[in-house]
C-alpha positions in Angstrom: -43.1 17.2 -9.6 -44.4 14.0 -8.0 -47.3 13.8 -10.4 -44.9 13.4 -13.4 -42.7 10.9 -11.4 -45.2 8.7 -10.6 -46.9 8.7 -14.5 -43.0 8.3 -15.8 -43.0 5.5 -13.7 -46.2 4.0 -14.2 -45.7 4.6 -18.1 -42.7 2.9 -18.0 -44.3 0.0 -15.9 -47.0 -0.4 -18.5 -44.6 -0.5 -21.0 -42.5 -3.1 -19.7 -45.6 -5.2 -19.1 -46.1 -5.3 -22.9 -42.8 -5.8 -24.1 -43.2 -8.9 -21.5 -46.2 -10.2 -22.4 -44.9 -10.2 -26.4 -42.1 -12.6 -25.4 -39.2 -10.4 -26.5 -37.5 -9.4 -23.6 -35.5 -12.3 -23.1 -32.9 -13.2 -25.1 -33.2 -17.3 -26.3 -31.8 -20.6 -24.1 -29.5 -21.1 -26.8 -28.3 -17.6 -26.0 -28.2 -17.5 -22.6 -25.6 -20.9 -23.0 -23.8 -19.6 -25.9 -23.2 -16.3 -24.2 -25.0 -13.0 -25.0 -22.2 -11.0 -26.5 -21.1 -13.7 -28.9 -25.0 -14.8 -29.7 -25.6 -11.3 -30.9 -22.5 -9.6 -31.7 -20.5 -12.6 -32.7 -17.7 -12.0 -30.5 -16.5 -11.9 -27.0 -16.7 -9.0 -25.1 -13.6 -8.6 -23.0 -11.5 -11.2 -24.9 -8.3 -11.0 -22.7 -10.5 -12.9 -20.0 -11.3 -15.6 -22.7 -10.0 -19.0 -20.8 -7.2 -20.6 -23.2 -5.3 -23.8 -22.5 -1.7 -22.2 -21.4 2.1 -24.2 -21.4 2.5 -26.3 -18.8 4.4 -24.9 -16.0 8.1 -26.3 -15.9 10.9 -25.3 -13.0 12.2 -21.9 -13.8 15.9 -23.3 -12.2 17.0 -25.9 -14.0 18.4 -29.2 -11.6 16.3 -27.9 -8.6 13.7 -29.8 -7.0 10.2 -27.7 -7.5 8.1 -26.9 -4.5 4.9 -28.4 -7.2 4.9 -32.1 -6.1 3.0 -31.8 -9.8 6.7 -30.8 -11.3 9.2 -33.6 -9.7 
């Protein structure tokens, strides 16, 4: 049982050494600044944690003074 761990894992080492060496396991600068999921799927993975310009926050009571010095 050891023997076949250690030859699955040396296999697998050997094999990840190649794919290395060919230049393929990395996915391209422009990728990596574009973002993987959009550079190769072409679109966002989990979209509802896209950021997206949101309304400007305005005093929920209208005539009070807001606790935001931002809001006076």
């Amino acid at each position: 049982m050891i023997l076949l761990s250690l030859s699955t894992f040396a296999l697998a080492m050997a094999l990840m050494a190649a794919v290395n060496l060919t230049g393929t396991l990395r996915v391209s600068e422009e990728g990596e600044r574009e973002g993987i999921d959009i550079h190769e799927h072409g679109v966002p993975a989990y979209p509802e944690y896209v950021i997206q310009p949101s309304a400007p926050a305005t005093n929920p009571i209208p005539g009070a003074e807001s606790a935001d010095p931002f809001l006076r």
